[in-house]
SEVO-318392 format. One line per field, with one value per residue (C-alpha): x, y, z; residue in three letters. Coordinates in steps of 0.5 Angstrom, whole numbers, m for minus. Layout:
x (X,...) .
y (Y,...) .
z (Z,...) .
residu (Ala,...) .
***
This chain:
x (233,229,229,237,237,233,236,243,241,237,243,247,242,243,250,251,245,249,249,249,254,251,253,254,247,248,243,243,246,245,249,255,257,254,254,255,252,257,252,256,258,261,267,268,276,277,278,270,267,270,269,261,262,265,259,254,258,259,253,250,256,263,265,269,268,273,272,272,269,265,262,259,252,248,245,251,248,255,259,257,262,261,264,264,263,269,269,274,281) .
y (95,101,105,105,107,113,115,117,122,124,124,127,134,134,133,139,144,149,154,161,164,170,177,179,181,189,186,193,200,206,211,209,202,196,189,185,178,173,166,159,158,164,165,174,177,181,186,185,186,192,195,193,197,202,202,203,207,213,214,221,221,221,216,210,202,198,192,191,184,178,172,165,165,160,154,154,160,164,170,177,182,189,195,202,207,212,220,220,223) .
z (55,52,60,59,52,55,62,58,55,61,65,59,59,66,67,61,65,69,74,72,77,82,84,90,94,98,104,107,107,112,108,114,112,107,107,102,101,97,95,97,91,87,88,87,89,94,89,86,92,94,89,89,95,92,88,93,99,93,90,93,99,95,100,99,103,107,109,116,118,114,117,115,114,118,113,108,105,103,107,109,109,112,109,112,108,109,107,102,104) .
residu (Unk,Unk,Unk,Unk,Unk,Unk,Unk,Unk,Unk,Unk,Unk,Unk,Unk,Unk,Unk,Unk,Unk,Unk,Unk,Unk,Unk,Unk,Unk,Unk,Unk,Unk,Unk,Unk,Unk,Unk,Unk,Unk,Unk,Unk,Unk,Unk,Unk,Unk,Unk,Unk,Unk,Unk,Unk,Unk,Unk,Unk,Unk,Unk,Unk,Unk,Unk,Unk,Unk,Unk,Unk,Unk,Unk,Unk,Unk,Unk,Unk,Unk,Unk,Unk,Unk,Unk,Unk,Unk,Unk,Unk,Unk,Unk,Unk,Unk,Unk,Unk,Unk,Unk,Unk,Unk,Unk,Unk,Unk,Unk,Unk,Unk,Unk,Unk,Unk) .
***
């Protein structure tokens, strides 16, 4: 009787942990195109990521990012996008 008394709380902290949500991870960059990693289990808008490419495609070479293409990475660890860094218009 004691060992259930004690695995509801248990079970109640674990069910009241949660996950921080991820950003999304630049996994390269070569001044010409970026790629940008989201985790499995964040769910950022189109509107966000571009904009982290933005971020990085402007920083000392003004440019601006377009999506080109993303893909599913192996073993459920999320979706690579790639952007190239185009000179601003």
């Amino acid at each position: 009787m004691t060992r259930r008394l004690w695995a509801f709380p248990a079970v109640m902290f674990v069910a009241a942990c949660t996950v921080e949500p991820q950003e999304p991870i630049v996994s390269a960059y070569n001044g010409d195109s970026v790629n940008i990693i989201q985790p499995l289990f964040a769910s950022f808008s189109d509107a966000e990521l571009l904009a982290k490419a933005n971020s990085i495609c402007q920083r000392g070479h003004k440019k601006r990012a377009e999506r080109v293409s993303m893909r599913g990475l192996p073993d459920y660890q999320g979706t690579e996008y790639l952007f190239l860094c185009l000179g601003k218009a």
